[in-house]
C-alpha positions as CSV (number, residue, x, y, z in Angstrom):
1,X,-2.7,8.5,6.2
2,X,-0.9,5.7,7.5
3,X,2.3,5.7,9.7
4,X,5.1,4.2,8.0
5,X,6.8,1.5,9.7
6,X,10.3,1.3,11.0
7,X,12.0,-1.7,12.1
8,X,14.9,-0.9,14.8
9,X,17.3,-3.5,15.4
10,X,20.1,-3.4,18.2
11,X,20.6,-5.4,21.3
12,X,21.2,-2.3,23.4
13,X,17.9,-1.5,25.3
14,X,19.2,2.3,25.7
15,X,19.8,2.8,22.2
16,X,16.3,1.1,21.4
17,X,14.8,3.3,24.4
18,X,16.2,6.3,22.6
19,X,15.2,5.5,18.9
20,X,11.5,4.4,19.7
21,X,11.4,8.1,21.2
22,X,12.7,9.7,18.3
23,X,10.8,7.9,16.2
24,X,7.6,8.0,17.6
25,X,8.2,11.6,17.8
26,X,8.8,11.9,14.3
27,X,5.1,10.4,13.9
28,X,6.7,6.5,12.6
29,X,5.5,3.3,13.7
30,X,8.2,1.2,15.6
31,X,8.6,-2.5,15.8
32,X,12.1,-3.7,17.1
33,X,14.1,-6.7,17.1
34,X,18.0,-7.5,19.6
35,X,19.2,-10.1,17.1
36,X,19.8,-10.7,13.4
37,X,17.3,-13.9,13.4
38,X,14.4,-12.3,14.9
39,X,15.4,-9.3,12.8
40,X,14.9,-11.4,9.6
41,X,11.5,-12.6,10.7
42,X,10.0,-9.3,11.7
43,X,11.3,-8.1,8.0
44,X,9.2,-10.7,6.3
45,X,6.4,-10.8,8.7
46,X,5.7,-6.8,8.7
47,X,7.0,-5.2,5.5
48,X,8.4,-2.7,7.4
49,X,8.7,0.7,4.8
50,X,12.6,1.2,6.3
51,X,15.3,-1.0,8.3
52,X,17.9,1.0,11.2
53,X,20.0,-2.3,11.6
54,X,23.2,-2.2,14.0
55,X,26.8,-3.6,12.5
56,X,27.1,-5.8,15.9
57,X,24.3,-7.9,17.1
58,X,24.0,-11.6,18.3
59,X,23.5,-14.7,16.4
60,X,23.6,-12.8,12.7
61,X,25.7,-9.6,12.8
62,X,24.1,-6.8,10.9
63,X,26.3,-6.9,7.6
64,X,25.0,-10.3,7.0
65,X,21.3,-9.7,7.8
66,X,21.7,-7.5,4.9
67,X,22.9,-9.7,2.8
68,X,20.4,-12.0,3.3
69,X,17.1,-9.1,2.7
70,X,18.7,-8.6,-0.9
71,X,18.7,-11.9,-1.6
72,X,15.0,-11.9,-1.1
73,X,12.8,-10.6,-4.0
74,X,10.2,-9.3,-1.6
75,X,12.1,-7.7,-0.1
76,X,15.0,-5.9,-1.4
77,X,13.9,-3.0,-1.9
78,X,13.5,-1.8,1.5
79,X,16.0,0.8,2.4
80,X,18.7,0.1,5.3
81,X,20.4,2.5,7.5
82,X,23.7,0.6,9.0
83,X,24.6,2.2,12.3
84,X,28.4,2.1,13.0
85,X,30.7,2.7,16.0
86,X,32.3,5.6,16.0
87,X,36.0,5.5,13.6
88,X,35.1,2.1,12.2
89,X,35.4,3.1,8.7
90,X,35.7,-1.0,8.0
91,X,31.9,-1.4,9.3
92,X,31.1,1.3,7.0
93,X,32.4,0.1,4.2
94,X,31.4,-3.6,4.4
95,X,27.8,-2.4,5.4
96,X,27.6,-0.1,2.2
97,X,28.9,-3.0,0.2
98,X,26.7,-5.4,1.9
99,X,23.4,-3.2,0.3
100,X,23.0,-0.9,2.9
101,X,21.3,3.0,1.7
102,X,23.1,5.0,4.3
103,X,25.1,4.8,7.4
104,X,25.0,6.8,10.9
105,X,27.2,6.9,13.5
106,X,27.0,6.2,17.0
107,X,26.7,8.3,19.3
108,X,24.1,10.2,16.7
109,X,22.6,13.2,16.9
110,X,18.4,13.4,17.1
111,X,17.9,15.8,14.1
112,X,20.5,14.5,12.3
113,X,19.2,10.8,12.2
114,X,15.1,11.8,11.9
115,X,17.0,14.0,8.8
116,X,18.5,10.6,7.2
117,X,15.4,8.5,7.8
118,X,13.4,11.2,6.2
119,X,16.2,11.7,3.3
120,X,15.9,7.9,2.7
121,X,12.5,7.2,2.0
122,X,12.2,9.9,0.2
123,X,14.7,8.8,-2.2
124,X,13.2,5.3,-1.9
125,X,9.7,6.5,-3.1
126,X,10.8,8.4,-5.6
127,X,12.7,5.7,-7.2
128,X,10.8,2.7,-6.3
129,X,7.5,2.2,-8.2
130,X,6.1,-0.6,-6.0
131,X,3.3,-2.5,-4.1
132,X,3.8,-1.3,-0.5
133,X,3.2,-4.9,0.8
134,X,5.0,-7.7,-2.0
135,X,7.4,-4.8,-3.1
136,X,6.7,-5.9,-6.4
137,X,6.6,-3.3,-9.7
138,X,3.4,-1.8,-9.1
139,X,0.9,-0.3,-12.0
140,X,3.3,2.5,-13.9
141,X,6.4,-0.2,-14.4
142,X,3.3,-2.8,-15.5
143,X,2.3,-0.4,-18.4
144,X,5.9,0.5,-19.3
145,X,6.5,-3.0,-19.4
146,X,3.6,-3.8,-21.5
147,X,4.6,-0.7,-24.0
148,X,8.0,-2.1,-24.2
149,X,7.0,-5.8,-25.4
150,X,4.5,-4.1,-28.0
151,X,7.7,-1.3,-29.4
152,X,9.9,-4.1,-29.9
153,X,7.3,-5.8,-31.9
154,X,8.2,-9.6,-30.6
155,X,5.9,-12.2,-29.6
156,X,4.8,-12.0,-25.8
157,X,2.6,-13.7,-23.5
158,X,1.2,-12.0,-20.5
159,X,-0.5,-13.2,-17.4
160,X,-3.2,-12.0,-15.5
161,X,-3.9,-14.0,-12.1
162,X,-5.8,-13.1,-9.3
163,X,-7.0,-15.4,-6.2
164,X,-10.3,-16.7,-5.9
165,X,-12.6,-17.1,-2.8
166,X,-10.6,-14.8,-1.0
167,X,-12.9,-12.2,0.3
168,X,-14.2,-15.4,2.3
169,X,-10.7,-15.9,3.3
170,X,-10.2,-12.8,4.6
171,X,-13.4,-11.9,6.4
172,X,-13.0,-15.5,8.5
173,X,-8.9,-15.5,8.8
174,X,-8.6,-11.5,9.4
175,X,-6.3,-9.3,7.2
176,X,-3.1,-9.4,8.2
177,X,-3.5,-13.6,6.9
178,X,-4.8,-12.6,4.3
179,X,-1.4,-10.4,3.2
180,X,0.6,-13.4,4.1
181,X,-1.6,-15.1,1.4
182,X,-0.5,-11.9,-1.1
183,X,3.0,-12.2,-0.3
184,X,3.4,-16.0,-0.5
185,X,1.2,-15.6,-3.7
186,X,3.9,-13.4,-4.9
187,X,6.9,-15.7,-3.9
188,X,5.3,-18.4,-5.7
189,X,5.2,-16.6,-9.0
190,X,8.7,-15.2,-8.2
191,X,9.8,-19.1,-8.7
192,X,7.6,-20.4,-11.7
193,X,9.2,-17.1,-13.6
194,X,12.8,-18.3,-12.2
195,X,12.4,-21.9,-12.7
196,X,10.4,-21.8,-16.5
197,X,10.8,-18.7,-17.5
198,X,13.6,-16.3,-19.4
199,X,16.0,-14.1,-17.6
200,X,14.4,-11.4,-18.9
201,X,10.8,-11.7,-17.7
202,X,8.6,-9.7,-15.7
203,X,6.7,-9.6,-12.7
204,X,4.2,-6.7,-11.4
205,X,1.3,-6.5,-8.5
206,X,-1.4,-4.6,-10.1
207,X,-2.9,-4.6,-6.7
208,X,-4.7,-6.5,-3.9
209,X,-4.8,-10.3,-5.0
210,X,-3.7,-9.3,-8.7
211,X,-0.9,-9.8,-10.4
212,X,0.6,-9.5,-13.8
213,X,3.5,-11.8,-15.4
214,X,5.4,-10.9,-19.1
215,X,6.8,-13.7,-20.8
216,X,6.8,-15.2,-24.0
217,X,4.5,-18.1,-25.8
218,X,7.3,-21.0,-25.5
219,X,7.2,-20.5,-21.8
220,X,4.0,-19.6,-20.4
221,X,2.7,-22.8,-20.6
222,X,4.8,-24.5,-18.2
223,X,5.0,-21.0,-16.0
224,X,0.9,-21.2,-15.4
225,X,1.4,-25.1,-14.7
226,X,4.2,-24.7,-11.6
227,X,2.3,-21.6,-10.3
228,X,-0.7,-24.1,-10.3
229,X,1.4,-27.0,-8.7
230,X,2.7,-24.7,-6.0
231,X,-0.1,-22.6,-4.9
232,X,-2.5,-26.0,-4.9
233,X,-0.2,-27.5,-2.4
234,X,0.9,-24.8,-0.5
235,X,-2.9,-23.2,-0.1
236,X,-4.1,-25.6,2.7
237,X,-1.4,-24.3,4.9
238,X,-3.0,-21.1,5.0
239,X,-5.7,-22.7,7.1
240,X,-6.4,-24.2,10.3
241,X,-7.2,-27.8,10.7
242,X,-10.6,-27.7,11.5
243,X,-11.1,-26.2,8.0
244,X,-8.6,-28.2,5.8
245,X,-10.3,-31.3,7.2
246,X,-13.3,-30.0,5.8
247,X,-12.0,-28.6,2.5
248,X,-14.3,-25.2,3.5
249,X,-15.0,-22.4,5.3
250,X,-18.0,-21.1,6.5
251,X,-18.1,-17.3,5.7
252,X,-20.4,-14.6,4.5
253,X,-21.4,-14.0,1.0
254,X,-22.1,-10.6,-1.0
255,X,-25.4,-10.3,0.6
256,X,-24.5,-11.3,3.7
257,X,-26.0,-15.0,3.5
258,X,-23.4,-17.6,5.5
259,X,-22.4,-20.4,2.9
260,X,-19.4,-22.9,2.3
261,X,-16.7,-21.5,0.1
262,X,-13.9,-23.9,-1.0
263,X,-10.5,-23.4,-0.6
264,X,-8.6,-20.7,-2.2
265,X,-7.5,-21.4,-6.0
266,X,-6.5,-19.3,-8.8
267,X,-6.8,-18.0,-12.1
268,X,-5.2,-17.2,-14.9
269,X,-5.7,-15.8,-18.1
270,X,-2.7,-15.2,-20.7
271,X,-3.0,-13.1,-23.6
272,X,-0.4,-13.7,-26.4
273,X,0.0,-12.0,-29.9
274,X,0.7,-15.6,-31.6
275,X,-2.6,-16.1,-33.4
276,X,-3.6,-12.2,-33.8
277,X,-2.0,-8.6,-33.6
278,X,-2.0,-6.5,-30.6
279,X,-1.9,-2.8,-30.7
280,X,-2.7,-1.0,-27.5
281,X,-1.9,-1.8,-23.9
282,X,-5.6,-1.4,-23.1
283,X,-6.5,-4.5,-25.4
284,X,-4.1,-6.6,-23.4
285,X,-5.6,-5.9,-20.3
286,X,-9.2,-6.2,-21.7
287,X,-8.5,-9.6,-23.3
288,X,-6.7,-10.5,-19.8
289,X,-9.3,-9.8,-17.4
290,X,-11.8,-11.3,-20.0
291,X,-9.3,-14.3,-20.3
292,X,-8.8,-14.6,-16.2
293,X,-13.0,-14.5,-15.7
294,X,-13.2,-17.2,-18.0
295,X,-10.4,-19.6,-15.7
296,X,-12.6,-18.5,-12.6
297,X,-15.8,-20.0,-13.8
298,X,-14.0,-23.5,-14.1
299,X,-14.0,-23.5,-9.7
300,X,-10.4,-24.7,-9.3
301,X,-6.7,-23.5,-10.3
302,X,-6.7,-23.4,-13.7
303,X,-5.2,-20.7,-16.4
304,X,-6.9,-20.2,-19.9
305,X,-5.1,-18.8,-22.7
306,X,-5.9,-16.7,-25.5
307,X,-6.4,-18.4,-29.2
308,X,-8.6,-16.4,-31.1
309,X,-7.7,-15.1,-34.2
């Protein structure tokens, strides 16, 4: 089973000697940060599963680091523990208003802390159904999504996207690129719903490279077009510039044959009930992933939708 990680941020080594012990103890992985910038990166560079963030540290104090990971879609869900000099009630307060889960005060006891972290993400897990890596609504909140557009008997239009040529990507560029693929993936849809879609729309990682977007007929259109746009002009980046030169990699196939395989692109397919009545969650997914093959054999970012009667 995999450790879960643990960002620590203070810019006292001592207290970040003492809570690498305790958590390390405690069987967690530990990455640390002294300042509220670096703090920020290592949040969106490592997913960490929960955040120990001191009120008072350079360049962005704690409260507003905060802040800033609940602005962020991706991330704020992930649980924060404010630590707080001892009697300053104020620090309390602003960190809990601020988005912060808990608070502990310094000097802390062992037990007492390992307790709260424990208590946390607990309470975290319980209440968040999510992908572990884009934080997005993972497969239960998709289905209850999907059930709720069919009850209220509307008209809806749902996506099903996944990235193509990725394997390739991922056996050449290494793993840990290929999540920052996921989670930009995931950013990218996050501002095509924002940007063309309703206030009310949905967004859920099935898993992997897949996602899942709820809208409705009127929208989806210009939704699969700006998720196009972006990801076409931000997928290059993802390489180095040997290969987008080139416009390929050279990776392994299926059965282990070294060919060219373009650049990553997407697909889409997007079922809707305009043109025909859909009962069952099942038969949206079915339709979708027939939809989303269909996009895929067209070799570049495209989105096909559904309109058969």
């Amino acid at each position: 089973m995999l450790k879960q990680k643990i960002l620590i941020v203070d810019d006292d080594s001592d207290i970040l000697d003492i809570l690498k012990i305790l958590l390390a103890e405690a069987n967690f992985d530990v990455i640390e940060a002294r300042d509220g910038e670096r703090a920020l990166e290592l949040a969106k560079t490592k997913s960490p599963n929960l955040i120990i963030l001191d009120y008072k540290i350079p360049k962005i104090d704690g409260c507003q680091v905060c802040i800033e990971l609940r602005k962020d879609i991706l991330l704020q869900h992930v649980p924060i523990i404010m630590v707080t000099g001892k009697g300053e009630t104020i620090d309390k307060v602003a960190g809990l208003d601020a988005g912060a889960d808990d608070y502990i005060v310094k000097p802390f006891e062992p037990k007492e802390l390992i307790a709260r972290v424990k208590m946390v993400l607990r309470r975290t897990s319980r209440e968040l159904d999510a992908n572990p890596l884009t934080k997005l609504p993972g497969n239960v909140s998709i289905i209850d999504e999907l059930q709720s557009r069919l009850d209220k008997q509307g008209l809806f239009a749902v996506g099903y996207l996944d990235l193509d040529k990725f394997k390739a990507y991922n056996d050449k560029y290494g793993f840990e690129h290929g999540d920052e693929v996921i989670k930009e993936t995931a950013r990218i849809l996050i501002k095509a719903i924002k940007t063309k879609g309703n206030a009310d729309d949905f967004i859920g990682h099935i898993g992997g490279d897949d996602f899942v977007f709820v809208s409705t007929p009127e929208r989806v259109d210009g939704i699969c077009k700006k998720i196009i746009q972006d990801f076409d002009e931000t997928a290059p980046k993802f390489y180095n510039q040997e290969d987008r030169a080139n416009g390929y990699i050279m990776a392994k196939d299926r059965k282990g044959i070294e060919q060219k395989f373009p650049l990553i692109s997407l697909s889409i397919g997007v079922v809707t009930n305009e043109a025909r009545a859909i009962n069952h969650v099942a038969a949206i997914s079915e339709i979708g992933v027939e939809l989303k093959e269909h996009a895929k054999s067209l070799e570049r970012s495209n989105y096909v939708k559904d309109k058969r009667k």
